[in-house]
Backbone atoms as SQL, in Angstrom:
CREATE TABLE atoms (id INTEGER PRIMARY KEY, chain TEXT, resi INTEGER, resn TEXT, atom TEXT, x REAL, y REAL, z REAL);
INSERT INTO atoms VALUES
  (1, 'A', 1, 'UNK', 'N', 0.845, -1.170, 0.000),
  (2, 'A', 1, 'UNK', 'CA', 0.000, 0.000, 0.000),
  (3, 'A', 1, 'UNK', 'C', 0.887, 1.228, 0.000),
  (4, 'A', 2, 'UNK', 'N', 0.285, 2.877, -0.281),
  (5, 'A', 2, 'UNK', 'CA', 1.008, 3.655, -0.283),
  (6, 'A', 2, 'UNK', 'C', 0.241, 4.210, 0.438),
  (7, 'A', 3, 'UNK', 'N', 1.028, 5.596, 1.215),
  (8, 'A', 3, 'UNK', 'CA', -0.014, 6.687, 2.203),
  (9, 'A', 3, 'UNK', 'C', -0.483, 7.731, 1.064),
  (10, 'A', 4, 'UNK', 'N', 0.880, 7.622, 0.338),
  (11, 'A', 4, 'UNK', 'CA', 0.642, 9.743, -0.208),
  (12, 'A', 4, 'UNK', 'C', 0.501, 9.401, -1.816),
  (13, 'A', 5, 'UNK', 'N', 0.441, 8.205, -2.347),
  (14, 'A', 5, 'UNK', 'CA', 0.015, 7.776, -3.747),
  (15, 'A', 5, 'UNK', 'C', -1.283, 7.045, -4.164),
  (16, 'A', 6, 'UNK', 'N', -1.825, 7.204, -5.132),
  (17, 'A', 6, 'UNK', 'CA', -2.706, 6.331, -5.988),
  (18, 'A', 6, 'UNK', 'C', -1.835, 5.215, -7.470),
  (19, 'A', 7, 'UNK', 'N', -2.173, 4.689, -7.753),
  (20, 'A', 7, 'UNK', 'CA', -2.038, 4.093, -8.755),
  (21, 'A', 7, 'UNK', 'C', -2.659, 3.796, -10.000),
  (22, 'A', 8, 'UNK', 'N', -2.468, 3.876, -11.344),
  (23, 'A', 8, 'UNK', 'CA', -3.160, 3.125, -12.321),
  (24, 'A', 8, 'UNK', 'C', -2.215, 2.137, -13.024),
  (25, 'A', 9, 'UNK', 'N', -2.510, 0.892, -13.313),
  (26, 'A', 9, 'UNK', 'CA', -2.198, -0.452, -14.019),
  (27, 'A', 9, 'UNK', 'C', -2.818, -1.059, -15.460),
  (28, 'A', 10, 'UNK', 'N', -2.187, -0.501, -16.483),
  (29, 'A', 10, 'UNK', 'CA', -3.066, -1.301, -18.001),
  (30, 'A', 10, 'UNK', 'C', -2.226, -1.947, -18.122),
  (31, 'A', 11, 'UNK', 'N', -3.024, -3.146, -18.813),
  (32, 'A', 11, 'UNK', 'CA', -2.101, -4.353, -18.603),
  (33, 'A', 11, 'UNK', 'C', -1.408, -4.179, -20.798),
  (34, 'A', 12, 'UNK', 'N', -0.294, -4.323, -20.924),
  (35, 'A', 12, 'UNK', 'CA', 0.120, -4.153, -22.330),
  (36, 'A', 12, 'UNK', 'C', -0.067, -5.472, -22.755),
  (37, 'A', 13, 'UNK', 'N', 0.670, -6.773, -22.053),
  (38, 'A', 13, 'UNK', 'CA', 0.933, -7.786, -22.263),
  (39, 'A', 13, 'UNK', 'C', 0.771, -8.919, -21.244),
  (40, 'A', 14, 'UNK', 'N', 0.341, -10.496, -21.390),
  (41, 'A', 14, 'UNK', 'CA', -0.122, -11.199, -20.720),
  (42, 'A', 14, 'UNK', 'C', -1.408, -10.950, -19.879),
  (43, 'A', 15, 'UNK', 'N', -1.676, -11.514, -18.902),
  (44, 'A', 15, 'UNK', 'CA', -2.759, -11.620, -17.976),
  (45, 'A', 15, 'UNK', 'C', -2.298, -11.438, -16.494),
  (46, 'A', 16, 'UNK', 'N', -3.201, -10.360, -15.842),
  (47, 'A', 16, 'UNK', 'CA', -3.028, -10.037, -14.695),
  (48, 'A', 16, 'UNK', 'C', -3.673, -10.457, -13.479),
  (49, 'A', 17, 'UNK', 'N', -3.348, -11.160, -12.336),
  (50, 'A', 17, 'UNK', 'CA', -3.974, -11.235, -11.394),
  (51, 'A', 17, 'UNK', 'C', -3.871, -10.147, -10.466),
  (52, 'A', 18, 'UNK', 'N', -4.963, -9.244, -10.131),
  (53, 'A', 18, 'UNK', 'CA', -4.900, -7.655, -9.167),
  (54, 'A', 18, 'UNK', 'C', -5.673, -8.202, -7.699),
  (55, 'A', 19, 'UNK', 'N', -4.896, -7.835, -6.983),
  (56, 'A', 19, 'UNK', 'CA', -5.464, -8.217, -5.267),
  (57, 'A', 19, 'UNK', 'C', -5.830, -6.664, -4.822),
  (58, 'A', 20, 'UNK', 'N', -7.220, -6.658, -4.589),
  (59, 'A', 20, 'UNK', 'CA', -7.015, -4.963, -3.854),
  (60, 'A', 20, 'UNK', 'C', -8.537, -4.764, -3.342),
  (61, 'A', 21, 'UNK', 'N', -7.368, -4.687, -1.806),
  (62, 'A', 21, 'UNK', 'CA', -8.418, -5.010, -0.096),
  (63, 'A', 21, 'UNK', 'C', -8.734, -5.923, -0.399),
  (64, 'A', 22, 'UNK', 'N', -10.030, -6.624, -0.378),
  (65, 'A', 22, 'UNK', 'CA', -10.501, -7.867, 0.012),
  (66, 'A', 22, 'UNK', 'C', -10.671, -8.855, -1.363),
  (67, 'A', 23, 'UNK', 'N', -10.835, -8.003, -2.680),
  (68, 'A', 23, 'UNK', 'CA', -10.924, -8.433, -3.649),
  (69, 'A', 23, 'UNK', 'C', -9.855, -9.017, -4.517),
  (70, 'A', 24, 'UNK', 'N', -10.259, -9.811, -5.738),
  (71, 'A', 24, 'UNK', 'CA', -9.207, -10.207, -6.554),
  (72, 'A', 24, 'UNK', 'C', -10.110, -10.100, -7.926),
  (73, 'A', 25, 'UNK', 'N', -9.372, -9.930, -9.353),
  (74, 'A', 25, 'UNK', 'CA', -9.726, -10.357, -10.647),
  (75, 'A', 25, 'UNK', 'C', -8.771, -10.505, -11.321),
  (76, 'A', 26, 'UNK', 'N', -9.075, -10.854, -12.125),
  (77, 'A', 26, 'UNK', 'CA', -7.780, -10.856, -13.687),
  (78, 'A', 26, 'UNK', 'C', -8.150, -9.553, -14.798),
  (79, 'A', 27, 'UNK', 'N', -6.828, -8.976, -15.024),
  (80, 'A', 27, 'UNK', 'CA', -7.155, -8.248, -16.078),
  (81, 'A', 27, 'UNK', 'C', -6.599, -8.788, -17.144),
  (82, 'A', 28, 'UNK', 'N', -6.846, -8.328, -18.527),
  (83, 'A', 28, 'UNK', 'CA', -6.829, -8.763, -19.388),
  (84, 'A', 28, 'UNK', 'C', -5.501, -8.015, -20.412),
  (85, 'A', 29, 'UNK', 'N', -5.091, -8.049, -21.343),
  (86, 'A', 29, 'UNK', 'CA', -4.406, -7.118, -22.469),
  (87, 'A', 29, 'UNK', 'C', -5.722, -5.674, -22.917),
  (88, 'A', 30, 'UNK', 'N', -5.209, -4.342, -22.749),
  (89, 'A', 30, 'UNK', 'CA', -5.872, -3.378, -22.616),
  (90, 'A', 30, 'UNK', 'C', -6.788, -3.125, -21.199),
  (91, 'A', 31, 'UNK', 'N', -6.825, -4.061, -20.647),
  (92, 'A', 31, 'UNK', 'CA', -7.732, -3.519, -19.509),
  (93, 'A', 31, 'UNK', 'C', -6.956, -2.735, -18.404),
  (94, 'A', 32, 'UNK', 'N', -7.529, -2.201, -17.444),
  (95, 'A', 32, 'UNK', 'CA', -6.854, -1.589, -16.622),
  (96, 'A', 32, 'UNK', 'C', -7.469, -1.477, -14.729),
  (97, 'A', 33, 'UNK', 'N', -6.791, -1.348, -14.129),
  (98, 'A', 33, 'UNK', 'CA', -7.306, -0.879, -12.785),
  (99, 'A', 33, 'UNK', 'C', -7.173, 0.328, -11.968),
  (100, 'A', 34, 'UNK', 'N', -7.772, 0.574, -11.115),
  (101, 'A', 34, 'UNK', 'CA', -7.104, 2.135, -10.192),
  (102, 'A', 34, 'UNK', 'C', -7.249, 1.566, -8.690),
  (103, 'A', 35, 'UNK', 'N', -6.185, 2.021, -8.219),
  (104, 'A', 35, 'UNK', 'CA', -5.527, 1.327, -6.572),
  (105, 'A', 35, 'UNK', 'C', -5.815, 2.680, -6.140),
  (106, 'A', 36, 'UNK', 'N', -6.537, 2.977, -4.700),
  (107, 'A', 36, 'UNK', 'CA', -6.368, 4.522, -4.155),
  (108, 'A', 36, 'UNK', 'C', -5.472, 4.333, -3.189),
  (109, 'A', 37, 'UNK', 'N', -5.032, 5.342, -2.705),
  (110, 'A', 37, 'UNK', 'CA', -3.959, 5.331, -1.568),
  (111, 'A', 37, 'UNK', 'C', -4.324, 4.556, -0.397),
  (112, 'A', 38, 'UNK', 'N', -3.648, 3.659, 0.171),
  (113, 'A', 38, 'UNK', 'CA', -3.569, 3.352, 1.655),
  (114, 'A', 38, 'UNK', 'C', -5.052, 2.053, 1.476),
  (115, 'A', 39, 'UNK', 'N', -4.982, 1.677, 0.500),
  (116, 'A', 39, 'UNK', 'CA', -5.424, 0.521, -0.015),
  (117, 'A', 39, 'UNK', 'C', -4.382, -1.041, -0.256),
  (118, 'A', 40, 'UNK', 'N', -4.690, -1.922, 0.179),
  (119, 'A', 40, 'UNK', 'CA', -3.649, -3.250, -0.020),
  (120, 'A', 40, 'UNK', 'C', -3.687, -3.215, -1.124),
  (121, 'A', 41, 'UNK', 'N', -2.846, -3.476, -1.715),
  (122, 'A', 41, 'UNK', 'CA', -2.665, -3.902, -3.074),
  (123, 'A', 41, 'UNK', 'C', -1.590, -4.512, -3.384),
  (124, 'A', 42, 'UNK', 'N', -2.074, -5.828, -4.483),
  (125, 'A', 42, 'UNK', 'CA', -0.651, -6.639, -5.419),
  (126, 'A', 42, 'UNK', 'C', -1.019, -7.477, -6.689),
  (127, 'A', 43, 'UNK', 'N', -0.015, -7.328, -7.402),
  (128, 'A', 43, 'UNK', 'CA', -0.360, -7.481, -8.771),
  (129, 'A', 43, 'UNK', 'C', 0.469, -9.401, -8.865),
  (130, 'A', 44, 'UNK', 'N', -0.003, -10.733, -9.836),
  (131, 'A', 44, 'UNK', 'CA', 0.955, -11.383, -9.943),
  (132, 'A', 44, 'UNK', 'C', 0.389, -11.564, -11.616),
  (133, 'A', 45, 'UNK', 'N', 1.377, -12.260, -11.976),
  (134, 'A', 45, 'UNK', 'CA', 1.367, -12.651, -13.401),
  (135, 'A', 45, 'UNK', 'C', 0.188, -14.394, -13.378),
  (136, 'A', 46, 'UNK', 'N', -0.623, -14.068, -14.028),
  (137, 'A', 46, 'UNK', 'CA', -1.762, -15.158, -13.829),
  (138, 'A', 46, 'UNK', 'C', -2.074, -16.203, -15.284),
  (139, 'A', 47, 'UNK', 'N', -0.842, -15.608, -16.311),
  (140, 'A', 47, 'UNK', 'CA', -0.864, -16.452, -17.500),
  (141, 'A', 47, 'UNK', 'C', 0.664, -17.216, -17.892),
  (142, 'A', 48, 'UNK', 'N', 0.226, -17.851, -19.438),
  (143, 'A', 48, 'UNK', 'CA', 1.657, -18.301, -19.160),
  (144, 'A', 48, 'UNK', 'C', 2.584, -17.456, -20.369),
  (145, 'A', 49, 'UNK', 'N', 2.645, -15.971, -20.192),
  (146, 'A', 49, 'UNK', 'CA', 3.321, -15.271, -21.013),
  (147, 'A', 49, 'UNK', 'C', 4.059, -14.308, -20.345),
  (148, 'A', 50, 'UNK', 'N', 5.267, -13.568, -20.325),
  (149, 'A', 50, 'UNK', 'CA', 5.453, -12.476, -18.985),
  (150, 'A', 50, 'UNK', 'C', 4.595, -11.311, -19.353),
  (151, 'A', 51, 'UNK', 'N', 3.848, -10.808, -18.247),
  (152, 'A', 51, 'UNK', 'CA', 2.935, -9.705, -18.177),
  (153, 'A', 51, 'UNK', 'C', 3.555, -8.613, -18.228),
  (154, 'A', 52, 'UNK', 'N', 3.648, -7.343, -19.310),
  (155, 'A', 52, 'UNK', 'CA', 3.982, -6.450, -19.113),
  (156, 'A', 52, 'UNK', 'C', 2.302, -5.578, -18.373),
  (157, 'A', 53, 'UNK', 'N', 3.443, -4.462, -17.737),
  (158, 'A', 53, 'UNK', 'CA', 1.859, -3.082, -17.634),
  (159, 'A', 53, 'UNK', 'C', 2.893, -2.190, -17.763),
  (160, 'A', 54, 'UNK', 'N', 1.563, -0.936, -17.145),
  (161, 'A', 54, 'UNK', 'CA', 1.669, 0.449, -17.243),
  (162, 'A', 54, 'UNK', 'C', 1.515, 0.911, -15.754),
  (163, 'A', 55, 'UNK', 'N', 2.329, 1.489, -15.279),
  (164, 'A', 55, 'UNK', 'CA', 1.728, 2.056, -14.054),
  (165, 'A', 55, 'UNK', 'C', 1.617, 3.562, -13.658),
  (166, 'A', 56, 'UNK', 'N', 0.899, 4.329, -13.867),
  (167, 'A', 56, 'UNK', 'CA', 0.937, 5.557, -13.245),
  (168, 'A', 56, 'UNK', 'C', 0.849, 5.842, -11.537),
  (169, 'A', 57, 'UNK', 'N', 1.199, 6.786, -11.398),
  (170, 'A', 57, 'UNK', 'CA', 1.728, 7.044, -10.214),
  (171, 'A', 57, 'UNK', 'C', 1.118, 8.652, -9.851),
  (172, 'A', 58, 'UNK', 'N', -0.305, 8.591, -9.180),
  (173, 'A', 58, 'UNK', 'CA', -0.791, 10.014, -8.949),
  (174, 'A', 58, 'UNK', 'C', -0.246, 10.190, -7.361),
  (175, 'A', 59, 'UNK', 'N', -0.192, 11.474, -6.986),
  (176, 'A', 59, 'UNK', 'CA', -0.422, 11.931, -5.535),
  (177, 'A', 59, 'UNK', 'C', 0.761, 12.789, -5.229),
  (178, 'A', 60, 'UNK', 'N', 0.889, 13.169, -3.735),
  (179, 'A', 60, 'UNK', 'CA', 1.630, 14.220, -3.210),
  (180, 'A', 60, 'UNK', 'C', 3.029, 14.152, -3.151),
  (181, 'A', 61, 'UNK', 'N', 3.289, 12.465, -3.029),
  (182, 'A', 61, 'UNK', 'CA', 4.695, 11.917, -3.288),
  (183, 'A', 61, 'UNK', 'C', 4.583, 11.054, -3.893),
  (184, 'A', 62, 'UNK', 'N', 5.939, 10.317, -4.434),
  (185, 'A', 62, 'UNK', 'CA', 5.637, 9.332, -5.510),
  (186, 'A', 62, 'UNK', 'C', 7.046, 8.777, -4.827),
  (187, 'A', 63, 'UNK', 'N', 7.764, 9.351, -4.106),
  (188, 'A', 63, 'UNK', 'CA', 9.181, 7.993, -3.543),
  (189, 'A', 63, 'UNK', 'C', 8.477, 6.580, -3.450),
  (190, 'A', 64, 'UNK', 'N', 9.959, 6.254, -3.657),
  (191, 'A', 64, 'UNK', 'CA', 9.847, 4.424, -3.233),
  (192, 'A', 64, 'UNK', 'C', 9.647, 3.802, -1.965),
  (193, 'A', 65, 'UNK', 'N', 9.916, 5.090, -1.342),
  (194, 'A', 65, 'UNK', 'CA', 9.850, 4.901, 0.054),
  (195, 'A', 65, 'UNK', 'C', 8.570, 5.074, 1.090),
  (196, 'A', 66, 'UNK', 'N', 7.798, 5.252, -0.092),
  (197, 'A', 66, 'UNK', 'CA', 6.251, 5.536, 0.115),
  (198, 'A', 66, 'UNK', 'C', 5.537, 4.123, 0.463),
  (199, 'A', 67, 'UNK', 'N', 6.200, 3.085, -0.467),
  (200, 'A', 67, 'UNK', 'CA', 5.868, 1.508, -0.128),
  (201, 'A', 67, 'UNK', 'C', 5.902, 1.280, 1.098),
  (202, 'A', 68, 'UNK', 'N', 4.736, 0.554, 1.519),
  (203, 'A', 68, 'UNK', 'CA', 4.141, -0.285, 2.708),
  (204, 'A', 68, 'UNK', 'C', 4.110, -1.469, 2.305),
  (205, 'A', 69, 'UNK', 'N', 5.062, -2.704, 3.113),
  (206, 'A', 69, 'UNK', 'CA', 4.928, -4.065, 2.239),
  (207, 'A', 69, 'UNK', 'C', 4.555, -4.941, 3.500),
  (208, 'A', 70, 'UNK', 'N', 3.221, -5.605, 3.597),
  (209, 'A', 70, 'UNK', 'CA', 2.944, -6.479, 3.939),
  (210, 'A', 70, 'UNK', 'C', 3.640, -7.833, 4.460),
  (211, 'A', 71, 'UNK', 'N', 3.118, -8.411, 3.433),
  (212, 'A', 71, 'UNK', 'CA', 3.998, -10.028, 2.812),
  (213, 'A', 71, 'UNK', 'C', 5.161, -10.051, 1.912),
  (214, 'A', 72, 'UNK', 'N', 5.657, -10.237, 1.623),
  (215, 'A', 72, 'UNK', 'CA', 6.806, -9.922, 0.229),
  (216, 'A', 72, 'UNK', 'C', 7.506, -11.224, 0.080),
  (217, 'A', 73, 'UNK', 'N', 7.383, -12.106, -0.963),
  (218, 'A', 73, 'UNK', 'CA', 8.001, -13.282, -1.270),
  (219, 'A', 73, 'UNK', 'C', 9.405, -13.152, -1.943),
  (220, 'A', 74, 'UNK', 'N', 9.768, -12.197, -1.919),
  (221, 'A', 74, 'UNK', 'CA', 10.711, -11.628, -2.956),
  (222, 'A', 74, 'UNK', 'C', 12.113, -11.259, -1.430),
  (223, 'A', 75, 'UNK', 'N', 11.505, -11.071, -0.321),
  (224, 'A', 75, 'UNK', 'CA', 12.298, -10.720, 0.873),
  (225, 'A', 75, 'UNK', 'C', 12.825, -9.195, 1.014),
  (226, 'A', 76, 'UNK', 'N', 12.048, -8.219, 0.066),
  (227, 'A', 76, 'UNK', 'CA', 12.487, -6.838, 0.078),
  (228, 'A', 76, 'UNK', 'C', 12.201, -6.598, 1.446),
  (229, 'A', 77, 'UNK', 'N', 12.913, -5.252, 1.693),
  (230, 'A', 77, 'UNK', 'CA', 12.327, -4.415, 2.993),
  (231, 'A', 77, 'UNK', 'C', 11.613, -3.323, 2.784),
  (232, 'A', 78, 'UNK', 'N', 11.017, -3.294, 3.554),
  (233, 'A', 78, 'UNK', 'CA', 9.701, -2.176, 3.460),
  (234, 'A', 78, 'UNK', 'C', 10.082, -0.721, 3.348);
């Protein structure tokens, strides 16, 4: 999640699985989503092609350091 950002995600390439708050769907090639701030959110690759997107980045800050990480399978730090 972020405090001081929003997000938008179109998917260019492959198939998207989007987690955000309690929900989940798949997006598709051209489709897209909007994450608001201080909302859970995570994206995984849900086909068998690598998923490109798009992500915009609205709000007051946009650092990296804005990330709030939950779970992280990857072992980053928050």
């Amino acid at each position: 999640m972020h405090r001081h950002r929003s997000e938008y995600w179109v998917v260019v390439a492959g198939r998207a699985r989007i987690h955000y708050g309690d929900e989940s769907h798949d997006l598709e090639v051209n489709e897209s989503t909007y994450h608001g701030k201080e909302v859970i959110h995570a994206l995984k690759n849900s086909g068998d092609i690598p998923l490109e997107i798009i992500e915009v980045q609205v709000g007051s800050y946009l650092g990296e350091d804005d990330i709030v990480r939950f779970d992280d399978i990857y072992g980053r730090n928050s």
